[in-house]
N, C-alpha and C positions, 0 to 999 in steps of 0.2 A: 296541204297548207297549214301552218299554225292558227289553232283557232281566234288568234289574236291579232290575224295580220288583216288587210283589206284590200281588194281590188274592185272598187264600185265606181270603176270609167275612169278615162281622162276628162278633167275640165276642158268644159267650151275654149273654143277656140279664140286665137288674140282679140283684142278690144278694138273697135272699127277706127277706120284714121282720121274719123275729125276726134276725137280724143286727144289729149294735151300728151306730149311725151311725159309729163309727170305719172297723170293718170296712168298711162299702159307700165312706165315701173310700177305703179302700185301693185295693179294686177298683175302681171307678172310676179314680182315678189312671193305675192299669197301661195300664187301657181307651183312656183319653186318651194315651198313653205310645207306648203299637200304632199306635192311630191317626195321631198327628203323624209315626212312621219307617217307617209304611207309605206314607205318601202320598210319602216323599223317592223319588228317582233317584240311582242310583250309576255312577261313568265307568269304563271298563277302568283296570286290569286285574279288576273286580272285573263278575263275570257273573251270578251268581247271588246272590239274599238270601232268609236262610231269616229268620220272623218266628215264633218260636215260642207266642207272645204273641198270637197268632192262631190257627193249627193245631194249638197245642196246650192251648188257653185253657182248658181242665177242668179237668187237669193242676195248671198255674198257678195256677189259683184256686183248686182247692183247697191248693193249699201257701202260698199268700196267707192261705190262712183259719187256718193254724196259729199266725201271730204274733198273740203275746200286746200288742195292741197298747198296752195299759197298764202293761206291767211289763218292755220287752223293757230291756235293761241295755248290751247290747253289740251292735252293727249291725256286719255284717261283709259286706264290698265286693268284689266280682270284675270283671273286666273284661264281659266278652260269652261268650253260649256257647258252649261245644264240639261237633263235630261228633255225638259218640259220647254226649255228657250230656243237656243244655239243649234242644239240638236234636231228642232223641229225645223227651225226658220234659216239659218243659214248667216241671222243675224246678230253680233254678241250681246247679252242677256236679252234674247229676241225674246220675248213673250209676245205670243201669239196676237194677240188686241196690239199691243202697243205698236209693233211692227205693219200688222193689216191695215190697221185705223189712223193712227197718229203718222207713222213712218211713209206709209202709203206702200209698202212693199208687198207682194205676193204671187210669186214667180215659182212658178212650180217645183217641188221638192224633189227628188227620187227615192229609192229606198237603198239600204247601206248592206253590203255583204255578211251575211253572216248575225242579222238583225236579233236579238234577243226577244224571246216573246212576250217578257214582260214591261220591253223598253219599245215598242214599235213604232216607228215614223211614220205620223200620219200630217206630217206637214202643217198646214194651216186649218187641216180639220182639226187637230188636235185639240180635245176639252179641255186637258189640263193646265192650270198658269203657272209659268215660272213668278216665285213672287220677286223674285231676288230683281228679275226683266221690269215685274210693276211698279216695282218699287223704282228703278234706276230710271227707267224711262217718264216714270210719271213726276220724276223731279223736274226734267228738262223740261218735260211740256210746262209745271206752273209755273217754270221761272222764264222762258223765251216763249212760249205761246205757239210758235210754228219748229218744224222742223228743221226749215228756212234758214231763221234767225239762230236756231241752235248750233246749228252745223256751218256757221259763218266763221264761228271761232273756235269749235270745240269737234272734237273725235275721238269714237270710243274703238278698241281692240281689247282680241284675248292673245293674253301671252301663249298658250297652248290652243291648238285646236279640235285637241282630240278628245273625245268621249270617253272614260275608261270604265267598266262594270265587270261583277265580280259573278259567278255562276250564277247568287241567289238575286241579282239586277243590283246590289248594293252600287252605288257611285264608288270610284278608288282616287281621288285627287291626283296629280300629279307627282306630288311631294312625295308621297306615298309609294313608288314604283321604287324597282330595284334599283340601288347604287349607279350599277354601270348603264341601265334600260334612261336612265332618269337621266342619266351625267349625257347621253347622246342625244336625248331629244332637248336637254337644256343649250347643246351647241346652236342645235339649228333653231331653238326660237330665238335665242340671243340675238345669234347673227340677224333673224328678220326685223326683227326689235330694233337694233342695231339702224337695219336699211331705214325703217320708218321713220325711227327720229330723227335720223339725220337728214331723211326727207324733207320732215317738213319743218324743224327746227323752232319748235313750241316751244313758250316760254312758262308754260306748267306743266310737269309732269306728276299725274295724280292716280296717284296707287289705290286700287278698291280692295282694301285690304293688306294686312300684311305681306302676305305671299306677294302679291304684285307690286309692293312697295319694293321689295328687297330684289325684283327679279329689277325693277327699273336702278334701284344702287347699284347694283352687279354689273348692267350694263354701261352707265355712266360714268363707272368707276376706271372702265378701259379706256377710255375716252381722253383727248388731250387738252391737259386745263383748262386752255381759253374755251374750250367748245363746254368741258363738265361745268364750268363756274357761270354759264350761261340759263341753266336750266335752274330753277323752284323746286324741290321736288316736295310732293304734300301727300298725306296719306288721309284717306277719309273711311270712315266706319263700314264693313262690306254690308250690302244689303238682305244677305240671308236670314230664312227667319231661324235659322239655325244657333242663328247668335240671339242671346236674350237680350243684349242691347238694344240690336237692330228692331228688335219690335216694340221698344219704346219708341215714340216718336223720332223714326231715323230720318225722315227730309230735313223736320226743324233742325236735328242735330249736324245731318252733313251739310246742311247749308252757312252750317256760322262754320262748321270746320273750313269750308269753302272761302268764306267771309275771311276768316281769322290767317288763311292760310295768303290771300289776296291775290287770290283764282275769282272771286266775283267781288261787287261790292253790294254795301249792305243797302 
């Protein structure tokens, strides 16, 4: 096997039938989503691929099950997960507290084929915080107070699902992969991209960050006028502390870009 490929199970089986037909496409969607960038191969520099979407499918599905699929108002876009979040929890920029404590989630993880020793899934033991998760998740909490109230009108997705690291555990972004590796895993997030928004037919769509800005213009740009001229699209500051930005006061800052964009009011 390429040390870059993964077979760590099939996801749990279909969603029980008092579930809304909405709901079971969602999951299903994800299901199909796992499946088509579980089955790719990746070239060096890139050694390892974590599929959280697999090993941590409970997780997932249960945080799949909190979008109000009829009512969600604003769809909010990340790249792929993080070491310390997504990849632990199953949920996107999970970090660990935010997901346990605020989210209420914590459904047992598994472990990923082919685990790196310096990346290890330890699930909800995990000490480390994603900050990029504290910082997203701790926005929601001061401005809706429940998770409730948050997820009445808003939902969060990563456009990638996959972990990529490099021998020495380096992160490898997705942008970043070979030409052709990157043009096929760009079909089948589009297309999912594609299924959700049309799903649930939000009237913000808000990019965390560039990368997921430009994956949501690419996608709505296929789109036929009356449905593209339907959507907002806003882009707000990503929360890694990687950007020197971001650790200036980024809530105050993505909250007026929120404001200004008229994704919330002031």
């Amino acid at each position: 096997m390429n040390p870059a490929t993964r077979s760590a199970g099939r996801p749990a089986s279909r969603p029980a039938s008092r579930l809304s037909q909405k709901q079971k496409q969602l999951l299903d969607a994800a299901k199909r989503l796992s499946e088509k960038v579980d089955a790719m191969a990746f070239s060096p520099p890139v050694t390892h691929v974590y599929n959280p979407l697999q090993y941590a499918w409970k997780s997932h599905r249960e945080f799949l099950l909190r979008c109000q699929v009829d009512s969600t108002r604003t769809l909010f876009l990340g790249m792929n997960p993080g070491p310390w979040g997504m990849a632990q929890t199953g949920v996107p920029f999970g970090q660990v507290d935010a997901v346990r404590d605020w989210l209420g989630i914590m459904s047992p993880v598994e472990r990923p084929a082919n685990e790196h020793p310096k990346r290890p899934i330890e699930g909800f033991s995990c000490q480390r915080s994603e900050v990029s998760g504290e910082r997203l998740w701790g926005l929601f909490k001061n401005r809706f107070g429940t998770p409730e109230k948050m997820f009445t009108e808003q939902f969060v997705v990563n456009y990638c699902p996959l972990v990529f690291m490099e021998e020495s555990a380096r992160n490898r972004t997705p942008d970043k992969l070979a030409p052709l590796e990157m043009q096929r895993l760009q079909d089948a997030c589009d297309e999912h991209l594609v299924f959700v928004i049309d799903m649930l037919r939000p009237k913000f769509l808000v990019g965390i960050g560039a990368y997921a800005e430009k994956c949501f213009a690419r996608v709505i740009g296929s789109m036929e006028p009356q449905i593209r001229d339907s959507f907002s699209l806003v882009r707000i500051l990503h929360p890694s502390p990687a950007s020197p930005a971001a650790n200036r006061n980024w809530a105050e800052v993505v909250t007026q870009q929120l404001i200004d964009g008229g994704v919330w009011r002031s």
